[in-house]
C-alpha positions as CSV (number, residue, x, y, z in Angstrom):
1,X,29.1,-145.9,148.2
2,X,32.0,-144.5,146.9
3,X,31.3,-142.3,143.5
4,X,33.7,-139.7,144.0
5,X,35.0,-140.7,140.5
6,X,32.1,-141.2,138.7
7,X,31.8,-140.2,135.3
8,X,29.5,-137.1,135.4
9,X,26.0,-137.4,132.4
10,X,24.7,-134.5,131.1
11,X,21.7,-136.2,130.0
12,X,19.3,-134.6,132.8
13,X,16.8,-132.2,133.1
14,X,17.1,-130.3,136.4
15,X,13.2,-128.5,137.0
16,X,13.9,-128.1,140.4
17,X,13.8,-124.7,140.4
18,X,10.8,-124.2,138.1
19,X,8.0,-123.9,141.3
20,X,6.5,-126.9,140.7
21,X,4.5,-127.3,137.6
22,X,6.8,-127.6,134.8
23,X,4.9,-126.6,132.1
24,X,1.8,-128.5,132.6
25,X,0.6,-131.9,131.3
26,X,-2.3,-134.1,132.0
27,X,-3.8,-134.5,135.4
28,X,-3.5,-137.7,137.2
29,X,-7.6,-138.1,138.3
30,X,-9.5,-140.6,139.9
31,X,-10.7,-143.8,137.6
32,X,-13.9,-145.7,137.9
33,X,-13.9,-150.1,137.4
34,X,-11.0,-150.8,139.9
35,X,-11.6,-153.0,142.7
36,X,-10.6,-151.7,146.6
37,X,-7.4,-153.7,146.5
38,X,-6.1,-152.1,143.2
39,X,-6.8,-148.8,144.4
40,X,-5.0,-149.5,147.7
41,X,-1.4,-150.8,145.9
42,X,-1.7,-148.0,143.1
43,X,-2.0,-145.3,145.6
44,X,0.6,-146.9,147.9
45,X,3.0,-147.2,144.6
46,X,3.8,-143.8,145.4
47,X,5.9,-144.9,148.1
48,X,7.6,-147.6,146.0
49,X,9.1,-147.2,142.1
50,X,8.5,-148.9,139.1
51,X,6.8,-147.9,135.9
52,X,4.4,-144.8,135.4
53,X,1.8,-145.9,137.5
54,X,-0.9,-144.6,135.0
55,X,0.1,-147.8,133.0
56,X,-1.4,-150.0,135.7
57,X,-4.8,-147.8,135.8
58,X,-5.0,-148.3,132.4
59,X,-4.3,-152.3,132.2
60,X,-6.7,-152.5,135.0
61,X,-9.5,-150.6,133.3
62,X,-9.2,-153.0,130.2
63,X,-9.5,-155.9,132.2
64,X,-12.8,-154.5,134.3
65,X,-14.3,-153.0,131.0
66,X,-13.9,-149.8,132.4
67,X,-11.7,-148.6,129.6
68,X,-9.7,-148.4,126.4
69,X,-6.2,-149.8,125.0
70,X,-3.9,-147.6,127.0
71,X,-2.5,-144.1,125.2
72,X,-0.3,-141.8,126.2
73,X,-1.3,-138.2,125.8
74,X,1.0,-135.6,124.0
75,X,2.0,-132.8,125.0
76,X,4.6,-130.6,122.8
77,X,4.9,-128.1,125.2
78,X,8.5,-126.5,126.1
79,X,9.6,-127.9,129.7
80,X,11.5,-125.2,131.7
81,X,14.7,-126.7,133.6
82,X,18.4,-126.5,133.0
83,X,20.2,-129.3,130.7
84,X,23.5,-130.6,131.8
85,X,24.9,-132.0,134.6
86,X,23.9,-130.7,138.3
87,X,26.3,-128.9,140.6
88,X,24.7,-129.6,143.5
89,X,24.7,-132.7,145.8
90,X,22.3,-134.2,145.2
91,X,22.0,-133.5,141.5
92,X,25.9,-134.5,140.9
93,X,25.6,-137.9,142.6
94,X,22.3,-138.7,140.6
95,X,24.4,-137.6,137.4
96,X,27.4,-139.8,138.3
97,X,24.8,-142.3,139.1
98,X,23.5,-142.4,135.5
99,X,26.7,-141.7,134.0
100,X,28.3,-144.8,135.6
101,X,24.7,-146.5,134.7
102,X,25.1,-146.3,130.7
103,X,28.8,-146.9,130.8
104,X,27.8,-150.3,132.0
105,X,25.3,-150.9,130.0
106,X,26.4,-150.1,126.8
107,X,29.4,-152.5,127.6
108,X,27.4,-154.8,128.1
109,X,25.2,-154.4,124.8
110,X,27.8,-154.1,122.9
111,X,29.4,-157.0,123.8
112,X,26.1,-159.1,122.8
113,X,26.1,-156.7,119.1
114,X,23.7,-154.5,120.4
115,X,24.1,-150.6,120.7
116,X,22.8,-148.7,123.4
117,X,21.1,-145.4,123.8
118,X,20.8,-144.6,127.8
119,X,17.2,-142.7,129.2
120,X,17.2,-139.2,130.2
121,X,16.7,-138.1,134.0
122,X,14.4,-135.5,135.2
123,X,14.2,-134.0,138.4
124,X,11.6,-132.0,139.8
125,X,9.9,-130.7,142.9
126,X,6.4,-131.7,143.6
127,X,4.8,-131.5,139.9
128,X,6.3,-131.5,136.6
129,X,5.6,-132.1,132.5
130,X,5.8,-135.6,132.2
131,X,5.3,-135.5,127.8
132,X,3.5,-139.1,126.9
133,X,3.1,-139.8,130.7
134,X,0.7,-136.7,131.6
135,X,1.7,-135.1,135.0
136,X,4.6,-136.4,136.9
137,X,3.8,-136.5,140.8
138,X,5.6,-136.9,143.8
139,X,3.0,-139.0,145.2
140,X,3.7,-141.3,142.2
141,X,7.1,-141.7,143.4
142,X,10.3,-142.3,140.9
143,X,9.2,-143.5,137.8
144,X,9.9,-144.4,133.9
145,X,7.9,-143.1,130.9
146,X,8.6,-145.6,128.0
147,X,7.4,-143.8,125.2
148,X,9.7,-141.4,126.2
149,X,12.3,-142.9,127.4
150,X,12.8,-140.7,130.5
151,X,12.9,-141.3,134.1
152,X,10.9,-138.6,136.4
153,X,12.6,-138.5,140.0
154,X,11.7,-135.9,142.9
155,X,14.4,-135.7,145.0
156,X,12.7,-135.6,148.3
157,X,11.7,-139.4,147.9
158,X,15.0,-140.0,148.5
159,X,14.6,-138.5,151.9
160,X,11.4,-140.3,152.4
161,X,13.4,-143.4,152.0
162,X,15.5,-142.7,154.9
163,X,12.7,-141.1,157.3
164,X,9.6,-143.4,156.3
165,X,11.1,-146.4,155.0
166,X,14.1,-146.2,157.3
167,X,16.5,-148.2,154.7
168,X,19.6,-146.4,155.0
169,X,21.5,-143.9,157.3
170,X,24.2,-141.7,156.1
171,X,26.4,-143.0,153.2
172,X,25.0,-146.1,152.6
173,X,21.0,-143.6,151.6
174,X,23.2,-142.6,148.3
175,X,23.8,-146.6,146.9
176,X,20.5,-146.4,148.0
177,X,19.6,-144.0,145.9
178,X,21.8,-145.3,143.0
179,X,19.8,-149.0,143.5
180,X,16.6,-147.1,143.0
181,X,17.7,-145.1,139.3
182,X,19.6,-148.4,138.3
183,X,15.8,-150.2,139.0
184,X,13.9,-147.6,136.9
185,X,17.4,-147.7,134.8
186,X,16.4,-151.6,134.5
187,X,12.8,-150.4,133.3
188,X,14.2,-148.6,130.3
189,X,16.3,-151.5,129.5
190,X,13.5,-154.0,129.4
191,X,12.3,-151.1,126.8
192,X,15.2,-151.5,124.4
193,X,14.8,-154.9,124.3
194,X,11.1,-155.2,123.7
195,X,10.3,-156.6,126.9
196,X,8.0,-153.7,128.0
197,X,5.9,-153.7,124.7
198,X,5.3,-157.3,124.4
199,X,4.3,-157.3,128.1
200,X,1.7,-154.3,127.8
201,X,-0.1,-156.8,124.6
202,X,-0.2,-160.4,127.0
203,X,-1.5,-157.8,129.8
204,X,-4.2,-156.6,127.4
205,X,-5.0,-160.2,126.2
206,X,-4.6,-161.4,130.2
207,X,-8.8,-162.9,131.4
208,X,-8.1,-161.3,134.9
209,X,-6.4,-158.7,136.8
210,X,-4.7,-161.2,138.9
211,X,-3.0,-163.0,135.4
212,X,-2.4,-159.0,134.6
213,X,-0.6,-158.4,137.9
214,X,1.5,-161.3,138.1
215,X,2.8,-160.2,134.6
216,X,3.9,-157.1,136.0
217,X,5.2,-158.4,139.0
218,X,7.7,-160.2,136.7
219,X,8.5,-157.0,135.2
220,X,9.3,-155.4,138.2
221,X,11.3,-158.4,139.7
222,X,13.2,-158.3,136.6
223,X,14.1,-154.5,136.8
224,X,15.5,-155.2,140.5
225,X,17.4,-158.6,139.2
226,X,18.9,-155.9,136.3
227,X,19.7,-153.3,138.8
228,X,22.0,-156.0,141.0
229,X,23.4,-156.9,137.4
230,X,24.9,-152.9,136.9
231,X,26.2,-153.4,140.5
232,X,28.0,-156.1,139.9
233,X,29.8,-154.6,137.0
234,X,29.9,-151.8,138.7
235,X,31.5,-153.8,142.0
236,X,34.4,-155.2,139.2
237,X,35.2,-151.8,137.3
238,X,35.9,-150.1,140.5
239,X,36.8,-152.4,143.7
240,X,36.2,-149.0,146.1
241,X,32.8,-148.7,145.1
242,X,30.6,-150.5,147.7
243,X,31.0,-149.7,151.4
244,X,30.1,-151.7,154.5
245,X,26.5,-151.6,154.8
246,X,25.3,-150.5,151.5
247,X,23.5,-153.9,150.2
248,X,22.2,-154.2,153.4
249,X,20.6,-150.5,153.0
250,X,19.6,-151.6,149.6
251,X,18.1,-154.9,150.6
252,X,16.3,-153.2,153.5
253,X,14.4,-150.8,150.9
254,X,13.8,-153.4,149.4
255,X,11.6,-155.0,152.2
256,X,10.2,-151.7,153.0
257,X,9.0,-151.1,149.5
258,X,7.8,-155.6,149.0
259,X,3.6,-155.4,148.4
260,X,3.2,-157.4,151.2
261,X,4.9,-155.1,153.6
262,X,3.0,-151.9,151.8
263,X,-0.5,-153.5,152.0
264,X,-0.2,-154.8,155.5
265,X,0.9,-151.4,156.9
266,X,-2.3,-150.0,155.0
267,X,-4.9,-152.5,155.3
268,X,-3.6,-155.1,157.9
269,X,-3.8,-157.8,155.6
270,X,-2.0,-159.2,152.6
271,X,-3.8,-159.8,149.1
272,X,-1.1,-161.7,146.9
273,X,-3.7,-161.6,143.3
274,X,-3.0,-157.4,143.6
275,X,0.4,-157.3,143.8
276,X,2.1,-155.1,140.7
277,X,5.6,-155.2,142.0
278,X,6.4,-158.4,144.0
279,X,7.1,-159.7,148.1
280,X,9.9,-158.6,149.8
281,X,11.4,-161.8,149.9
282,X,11.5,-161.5,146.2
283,X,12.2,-158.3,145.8
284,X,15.3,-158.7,147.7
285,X,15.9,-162.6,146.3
286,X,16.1,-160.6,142.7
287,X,18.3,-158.3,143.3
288,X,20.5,-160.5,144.6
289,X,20.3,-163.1,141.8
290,X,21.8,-159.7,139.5
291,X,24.2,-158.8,141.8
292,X,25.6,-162.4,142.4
293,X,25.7,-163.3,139.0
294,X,25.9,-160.4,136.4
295,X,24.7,-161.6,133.8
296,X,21.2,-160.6,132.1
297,X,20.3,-164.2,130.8
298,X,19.9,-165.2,134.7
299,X,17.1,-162.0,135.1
300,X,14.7,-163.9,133.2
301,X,11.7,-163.6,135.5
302,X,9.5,-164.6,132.6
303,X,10.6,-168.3,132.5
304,X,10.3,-169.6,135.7
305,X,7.3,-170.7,137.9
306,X,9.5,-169.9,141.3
307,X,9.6,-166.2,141.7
């Protein structure tokens, strides 16, 4: 990936250096009512990304009786960390990254009448503040807090990528990198459109856990279908961008990161009712549908029966 002429966002909040904690916030405890399955892909979701996992506990709970209506907690504490763009690496590729992210997007809003507001980054070491979202963890792995409209990234999961998931070498580990913020970029823009909210009510009103894990399957499908989409624009604003190799690292993540692949490596055995964030095969099949075709309208994971 070539971003040596990305446009640099100041919308991040570097706690890297903060030791750790960042101020606090909720803990991220064990919950009763969840079958062995659940527990498995929820704990295993720290190896993939998607939504703030904590969102899944809770739509799981309602469905087992085990809980209430999901909430996120509050928490008006200050968060330590520098605003502004990185000057490091790895901070200044993540910031031309999100940059390049919103200048895509808001073309692409705007030219349906919509306007765009981009999410906020944060990146942190081991434990930060995560506001409405309680603790962010790096066992939770990259995530996005809705109510807040921020995306919590430790860096090192970008590492773990290349050691554990083995999806990229060299150059090609920074488009993947950039494929994993445009997914959680995707989350935040399922936000803006209402997508996320109306999903969280059919979840609530779902009769199983299996109905309320195919819903967010769909969701997640869709943020990886959205996250080919900014490639693709990305791809035709600057021909030099991709390199040899770099969908292939992407798509290879991709696999790594499928609930099939994640629950056989645990278990040994695939349990297609628990999966929260799709196959490989489709995993990889929607990405591709955004990158091929570029448009939002063909991302509708919602109205087909053929994931």
């Amino acid at each position: 990936m070539r971003d040596d002429d990305f446009r640099q966002s100041d919308n991040i909040d570097d706690r890297r250096e903060d030791g750790g904690f960042g101020g606090g916030g909720g803990g991220f405890g064990r919950r009763g009512g969840l079958g062995i399955g659940t527990i498995i892909i929820l704990g295993l979701v720290g190896y993939a990304f998607g939504i703030d996992p904590r969102l899944l506990i809770g739509g799981a709970e309602i469905l087992t009786g085990g809980g209430q209506s999901p909430s996120y907690q509050t928490d008006d504490r200050p968060s330590p960390g520098k605003s502004g763009a990185p000057t490091d690496d790895m901070g200044k590729m993540i910031s031309g990254v999100l940059g390049e992210i919103d200048d895509r997007w808001h073309e692409i809003f705007q030219a349906s009448g919509q306007s765009y507001s981009g999410p906020r980054i944060v990146l942190f070491r081991n434990a930060t503040n995560g506001g409405r979202c309680g603790m962010a963890q790096s066992a939770m792995g990259p995530f996005y807090c809705p109510p807040d409209k921020q995306i919590f990234l430790d860096t090192n999961f970008f590492k773990q990528v290349e050691t554990r998931f083995r999806g990229c070498s060299g150059s090609a580990c920074r488009f993947t990198a950039a494929y994993i913020i445009a997914h959680e970029a995707g989350h935040h823009i399922q936000n803006l459109l209402g997508i996320l909210p109306k999903v969280t009510r059919l979840q609530q009103q779902a009769g199983s856990k299996a109905e309320a894990n195919e819903l967010q399957v769909r969701v997640e499908l869709q943020a990886d279908c959205l996250s080919g989409v900014w490639v693709n624009r990305e791809a035709k604003k600057r021909p030099n961008f991709l390199e040899p190799g770099d969908i292939d690292a992407a798509l290879t993540t991709a696999t790594a990161i499928g609930d099939d692949t994640l629950q056989r490596q645990a278990t040994g055995r695939v349990v297609p009712d628990s999966f929260t964030h799709g196959s490989a095969a489709q995993r990889k099949r929607w990405f591709m549908i955004g990158y091929q075709q570029g448009s939002v309208q063909a991302c509708n994971t919602f109205a087909t029966d053929d994931l």
